[in-house]
N, C-alpha and C positions, 0 to 999 in steps of 0.2 A: 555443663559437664561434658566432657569428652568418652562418648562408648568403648567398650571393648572392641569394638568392632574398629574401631576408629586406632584405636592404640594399634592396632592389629596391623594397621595399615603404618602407622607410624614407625612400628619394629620393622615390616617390609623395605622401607625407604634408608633407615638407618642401618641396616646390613649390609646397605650396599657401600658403607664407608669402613675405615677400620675405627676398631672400637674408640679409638682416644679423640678422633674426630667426629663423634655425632653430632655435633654443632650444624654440621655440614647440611645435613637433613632438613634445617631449619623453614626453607623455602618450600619445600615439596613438603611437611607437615601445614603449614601456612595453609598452603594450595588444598589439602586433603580438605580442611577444617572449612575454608570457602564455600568447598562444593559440596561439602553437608549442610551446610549451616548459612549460606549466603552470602556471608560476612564472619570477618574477624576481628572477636569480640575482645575487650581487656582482659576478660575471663580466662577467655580459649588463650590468648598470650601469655597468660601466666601458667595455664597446663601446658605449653606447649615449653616453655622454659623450664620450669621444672621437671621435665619427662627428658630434654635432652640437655639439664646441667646447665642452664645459662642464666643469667641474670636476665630477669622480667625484662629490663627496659633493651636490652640487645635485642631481643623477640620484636620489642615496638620500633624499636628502628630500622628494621627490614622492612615489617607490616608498613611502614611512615613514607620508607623512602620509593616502596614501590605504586604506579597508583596501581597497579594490578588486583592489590587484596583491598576489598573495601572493607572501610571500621566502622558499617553501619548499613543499616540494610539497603540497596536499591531497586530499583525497578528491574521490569522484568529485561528492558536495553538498558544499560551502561552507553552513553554515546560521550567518547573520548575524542576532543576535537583539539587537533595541537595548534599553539599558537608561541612556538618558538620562534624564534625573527626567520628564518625563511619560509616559514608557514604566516606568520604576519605580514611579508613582503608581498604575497601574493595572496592576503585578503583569510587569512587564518581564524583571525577576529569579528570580523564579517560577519564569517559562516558561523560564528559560537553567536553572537550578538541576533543573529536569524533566527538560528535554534531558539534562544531566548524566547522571542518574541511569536514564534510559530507552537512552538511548547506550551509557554505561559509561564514557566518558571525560569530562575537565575540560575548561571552556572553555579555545580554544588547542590542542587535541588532535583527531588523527583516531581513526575507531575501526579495530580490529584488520585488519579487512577491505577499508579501504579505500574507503570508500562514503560516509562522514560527516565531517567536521571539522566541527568546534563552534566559533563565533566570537563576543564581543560588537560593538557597535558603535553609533557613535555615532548622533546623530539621522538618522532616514530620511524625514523630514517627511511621518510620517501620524499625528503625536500622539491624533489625533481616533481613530485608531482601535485605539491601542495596547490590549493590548502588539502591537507588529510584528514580522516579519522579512522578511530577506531571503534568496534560496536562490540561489546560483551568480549574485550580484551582479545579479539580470534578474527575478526572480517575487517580487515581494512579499504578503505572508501577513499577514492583519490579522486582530484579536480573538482572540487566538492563547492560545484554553482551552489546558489538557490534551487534552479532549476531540481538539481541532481540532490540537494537535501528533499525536496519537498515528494520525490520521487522512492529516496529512502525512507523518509516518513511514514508513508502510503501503505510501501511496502509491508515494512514492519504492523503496523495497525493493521491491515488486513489480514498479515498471518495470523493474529491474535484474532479475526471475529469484527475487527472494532470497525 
């Protein structure tokens, strides 16, 4: 269920279009509901269509096409590793096939503890410096050896305690 509090913020975002475009808002309700809620649920898609007039499944194919909004809960990093062919040309798959193996889970999976989920993803327009990622959809990680994942790793785990 979507709060008042939350609608509240939904009206803020849709004011900012004219009325016969709230559709528009679509994305930036998305994003509200994320970051209350972790993930965006079939649920929340269907309040969130219904709130701004759209058919349920238009809602899921924004939520689909982006990886940005997750449709199910992750870890506490998202680590988004592209592996588009120039991020492939210089070892894109690699680096995701490392994670794998360094993590213990498959791309698509979190780890046991909650901390990691592994993701591919499409181009992040730093080709120049692949291979790339990205971490919790906001920090992008460029030239990304082993060395420099295992350094990111580290990282992150010790911000946590771990």
């Amino acid at each position: 269920m979507i709060s008042e509090a939350t609608r509240a913020r939904f009206d803020r975002e849709v004011a900012k279009y004219p009325p016969e475009q709230a559709q528009s808002a679509v994305m930036a309700c998305l994003s509200i509901v994320q970051q209350e809620q972790g993930f965006v649920s079939t649920d929340a898609e269907r309040e969130i269509a219904e709130y701004l007039g759209m058919a349920p499944m238009a809602v899921h194919e924004v939520t689909t096409f982006y990886n940005m909004y997750n449709q199910r809960p992750v870890g506490k990093f998202k680590l988004n590793v592209c592996t588009n062919l120039p991020c492939q040309l210089r070892d894109g798959q690699k680096a995701l096939h490392y994670l794998e193996g360094k993590l213990g889970v498959h791309m698509g999976e979190t780890t046991a503890d909650g901390l990691f989920t592994l993701q591919q993803s499409e181009c992040l327009g730093a080709c120049a410096d692949a291979p790339v990622m990205l971490v919790n959809d906001r920090h992008m990680c460029s030239f990304m050896s082993n060395d420099k994942l295992d350094q990111l790793i580290e990282g992150l785990k010790a911000s946590e305690g771990k």
